[in-house]
N, C-alpha and C positions, 0 to 999 in steps of 0.2 A: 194368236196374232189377230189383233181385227183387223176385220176387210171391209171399206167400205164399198156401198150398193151405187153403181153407175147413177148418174143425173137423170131422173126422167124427161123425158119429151114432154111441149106444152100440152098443155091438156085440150083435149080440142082438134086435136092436127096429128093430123098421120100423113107420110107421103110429101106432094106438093102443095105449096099455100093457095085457099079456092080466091080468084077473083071474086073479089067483093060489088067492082067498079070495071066500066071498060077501058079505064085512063091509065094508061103504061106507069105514068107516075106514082098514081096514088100507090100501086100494090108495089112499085120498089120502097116509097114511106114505111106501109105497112111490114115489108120482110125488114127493114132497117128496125125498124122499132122492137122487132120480134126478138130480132140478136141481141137488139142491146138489153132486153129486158132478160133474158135468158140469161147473158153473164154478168147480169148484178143478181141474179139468183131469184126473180119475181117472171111474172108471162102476164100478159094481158086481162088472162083471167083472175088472179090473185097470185100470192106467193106459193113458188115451188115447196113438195113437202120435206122436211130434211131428212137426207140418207140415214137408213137404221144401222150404224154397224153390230156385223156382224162375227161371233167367236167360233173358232171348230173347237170341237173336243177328240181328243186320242182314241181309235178304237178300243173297245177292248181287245184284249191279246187273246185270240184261240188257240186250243190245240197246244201249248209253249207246254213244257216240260219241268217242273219245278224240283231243283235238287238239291239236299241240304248236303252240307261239307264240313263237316263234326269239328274238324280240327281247325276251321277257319274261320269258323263261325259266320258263316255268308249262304246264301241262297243262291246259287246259279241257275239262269234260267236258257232254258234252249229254246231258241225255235227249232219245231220236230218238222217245218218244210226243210230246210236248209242243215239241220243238224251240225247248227254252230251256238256258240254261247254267246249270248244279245244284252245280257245283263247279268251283274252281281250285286244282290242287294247283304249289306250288314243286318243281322240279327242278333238273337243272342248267345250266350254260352255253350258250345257243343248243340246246333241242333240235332234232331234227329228224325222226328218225324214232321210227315207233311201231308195237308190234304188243300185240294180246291174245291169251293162254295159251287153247286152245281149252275150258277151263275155264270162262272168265270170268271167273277167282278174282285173275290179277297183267296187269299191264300194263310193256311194257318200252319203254323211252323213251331214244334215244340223245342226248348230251350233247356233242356235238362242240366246245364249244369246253373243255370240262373232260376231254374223254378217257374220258367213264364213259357206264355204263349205268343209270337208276333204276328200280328195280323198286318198281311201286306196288301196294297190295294195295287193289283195287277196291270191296271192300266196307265200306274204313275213307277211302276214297282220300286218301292217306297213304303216302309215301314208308319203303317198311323195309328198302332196303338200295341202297348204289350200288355198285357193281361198274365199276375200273379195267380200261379195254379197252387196244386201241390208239389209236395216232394219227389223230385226227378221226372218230372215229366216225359212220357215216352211216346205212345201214339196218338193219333188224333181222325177224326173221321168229322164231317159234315152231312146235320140231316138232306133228306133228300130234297126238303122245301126253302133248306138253307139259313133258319132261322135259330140250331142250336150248332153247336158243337161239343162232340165229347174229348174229352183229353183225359187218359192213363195217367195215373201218379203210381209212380212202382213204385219208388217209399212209403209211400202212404196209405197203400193199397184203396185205390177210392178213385174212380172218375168224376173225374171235374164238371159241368156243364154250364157251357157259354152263351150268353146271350149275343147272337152276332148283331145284334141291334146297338146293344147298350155296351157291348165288348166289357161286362160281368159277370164273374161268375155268379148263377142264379142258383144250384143245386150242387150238393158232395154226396156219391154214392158210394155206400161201402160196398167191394167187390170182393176179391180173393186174393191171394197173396202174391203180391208182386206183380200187378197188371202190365201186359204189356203193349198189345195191338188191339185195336176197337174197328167194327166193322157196323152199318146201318143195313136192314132191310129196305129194298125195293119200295116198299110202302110206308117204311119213316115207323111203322111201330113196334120195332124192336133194335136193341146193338148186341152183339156178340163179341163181349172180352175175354180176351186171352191170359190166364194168371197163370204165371210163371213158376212160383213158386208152390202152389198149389195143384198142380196139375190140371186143373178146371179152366171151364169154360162159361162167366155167368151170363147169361140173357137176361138182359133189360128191359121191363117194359118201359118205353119209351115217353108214354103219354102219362103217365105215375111217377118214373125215373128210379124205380125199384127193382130190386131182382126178382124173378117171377120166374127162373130155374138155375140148376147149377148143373155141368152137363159135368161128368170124368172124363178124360181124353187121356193121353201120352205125358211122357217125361217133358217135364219143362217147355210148356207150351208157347210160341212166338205170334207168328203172323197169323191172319184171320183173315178169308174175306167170305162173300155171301154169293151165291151163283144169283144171274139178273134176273130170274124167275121167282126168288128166293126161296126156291127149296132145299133150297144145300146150305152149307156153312162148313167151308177149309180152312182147318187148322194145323200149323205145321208145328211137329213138335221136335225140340231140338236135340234132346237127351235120348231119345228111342227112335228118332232117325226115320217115323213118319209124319203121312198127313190122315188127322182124321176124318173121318165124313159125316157133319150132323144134319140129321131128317129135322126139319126146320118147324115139320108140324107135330114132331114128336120130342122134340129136343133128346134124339138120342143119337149115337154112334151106331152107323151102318156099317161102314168099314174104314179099312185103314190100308192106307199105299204106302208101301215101302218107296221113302225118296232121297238114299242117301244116307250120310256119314251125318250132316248137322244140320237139314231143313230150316227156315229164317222166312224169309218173306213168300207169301203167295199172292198171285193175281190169274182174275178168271177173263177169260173172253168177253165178249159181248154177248157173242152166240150161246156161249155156256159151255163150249162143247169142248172147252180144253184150260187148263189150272197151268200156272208156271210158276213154278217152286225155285226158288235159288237153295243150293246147298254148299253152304260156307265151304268146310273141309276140300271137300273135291273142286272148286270152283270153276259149279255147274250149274246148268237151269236144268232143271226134270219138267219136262211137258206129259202131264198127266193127261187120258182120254176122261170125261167125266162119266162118259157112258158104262164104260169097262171099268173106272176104277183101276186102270194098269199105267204104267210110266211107259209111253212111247219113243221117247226120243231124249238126246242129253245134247246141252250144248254146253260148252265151253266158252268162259267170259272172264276168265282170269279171278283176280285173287278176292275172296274174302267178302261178295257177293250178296249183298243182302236185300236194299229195298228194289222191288219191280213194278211198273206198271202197264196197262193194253192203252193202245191207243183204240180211241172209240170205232175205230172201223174195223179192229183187230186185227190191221194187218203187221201191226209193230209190238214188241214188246221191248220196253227202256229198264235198262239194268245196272243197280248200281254197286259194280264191282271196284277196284281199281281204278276205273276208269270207268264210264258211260259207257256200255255195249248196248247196242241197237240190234234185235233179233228182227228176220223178216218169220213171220209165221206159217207162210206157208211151205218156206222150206227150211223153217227151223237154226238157220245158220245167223251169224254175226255177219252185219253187212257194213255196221260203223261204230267206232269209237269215238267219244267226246269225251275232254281230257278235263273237268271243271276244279279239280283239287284231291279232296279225300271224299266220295260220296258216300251216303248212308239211307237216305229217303230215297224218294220218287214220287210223284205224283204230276196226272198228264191231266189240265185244262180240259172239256168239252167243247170242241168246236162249232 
């Protein structure tokens, strides 16, 4: 909405008008003159200047909660103050995965049953461009300086890489079979994908767009993410019912935590100092110590539980079961549900 800028004062005059003269009359002339010149829009001294109007623009959104709803094909977006739903934006076909531009400013949303990726601009949330991937598109990660994105083709076994600039694809990397979750280094030069099919794990160099190792892990490998120091790399595997732990300057497996009947998504603290695993079957979150390697605590979040994310101060973790369960972290319990459809992604804004 524009807003115009109030009339300025004449130029010259502040306060009361100075006697010019010591003749009562002249200065009543003088103030007469003054008004009328004033609301024909001119002063004594020349024409007033014309008001600049002025446009606001929409903050962006911090901190909002972005969740995909497979079977709706819509984006629900939370505000994580208020832990209600603020927005539903249409996408594509069955999405599933989601990440936000370390900006805040785009959200990228894969579209597996349409092959694309949508890029929503968060501050209008509102869809401004889709972008054809490969086959079945599954997860998606954003570099750290916000200028690529990688997107999983499980059919096709290949990540995608996007130009968020030009919103085209710029690069197709062969990976392993059946890719599914993609994760960045802290420092943008490397991703850690999760192939499914393969049991592997390939690391990217990111600055080449090549693979530059293939690590072994578990049965049917799902979610990934990288601890913020990036010495770790959690991989949850679904078939063997752990998470593995890869040395990040070794690319190799250190250990492995038992998390469950069918491990799917994981997300790490801020701190680093704890992993939350959702495990579909028993519909649970396993909070991993990273220190010890052991599963601390279980919570309960109802059915069929898969994508998770921390909120940047880690005092939350958002989970998308049945419904949106809200974990408080420090004492590991569900403190709220939010009802947005059929959820399957997660991903939480930088405030």
């Amino acid at each position: 909405m524009a807003v115009s800028s109030p009339t300025p004062p004449v130029p010259g005059q502040t306060g009361r008008f100075v006697h010019v003269t010591n003749h009562a009359d002249n200065v009543a002339d003088q103030r007469s003159d003054n008004g009328a010149s004033a609301r024909a829009g001119t002063s004594l001294a020349g024409p007033l200047p014309t008001p600049t109007p002025t446009t606001t623009t929409p903050p962006v959104r911090r901190g909002g909660a972005y969740v995909t709803n497979y079977e709706l094909d819509t984006v629900a977006v939370i505000d994580t103050t208020t832990n209600t739903v603020i927005a539903t934006i249409p996408v594509g076909d069955r999405p599933l995965g989601v990440a936000v531009n370390p900006a805040g400013t785009r959200v990228y949303v894969t579209n597996e049953g349409s092959n694309s990726v949508s890029v929503i601009d968060a501050t209008t949330d509102t869809v401004i461009a889709t972008v054809p991937v490969g086959d079945r598109p599954k997860g998606v990660a954003v570099s750290p300086d916000g200028t690529r994105a990688y997107v999983t083709n499980s059919f096709s076994g290949t990540v995608a890489v996007i130009d968020t600039t030009t919103h085209t694809v710029i690069a197709t990397i062969p990976v392993g079979e059946a890719p599914r979750d993609v994760a960045f280094t802290p420092d943008g030069t490397r991703a850690y994908v999760s192939n499914a099919g393969s049991g592997t794990v390939s690391v990217i160099d990111a600055t080449t767009d090549t693979v530059m190792a293939t690590v072994p892990v578990g049965g049917s490998p799902q979610g990934v993410a990288v601890s913020p120091d990036g010495t770790r790399a959690y991989v949850t595997n679904s078939f063997s019912g752990g998470v593995s732990v890869i040395d990040t300057t070794t690319d190799t497996v250190i250990a492995t935590v038992s998390a469950g009947g069918s491990p799917q998504g994981v997300a790490v603290t801020p701190d680093g100092t704890r992993a939350y695993v959702t495990d579909s079957p028993f519909r649970a979150v396993r909070v991993i110590d990273t220190t010890t390697n052991t599963v601390i605590a279980s919570v309960q979040v109802g059915m069929n539980p898969q994508g998770v994310a921390v909120t940047s101060d880690g005092t939350r973790v958002y989970v998308a079961s049945s419904a949106v369960r809200v974990i408080d972290t420090t004492t590991n319990t569900v403190t709220d549900t939010i009802h947005v459809g059929t959820p399957f992604g997660v991903a939480i804004a930088t405030p």
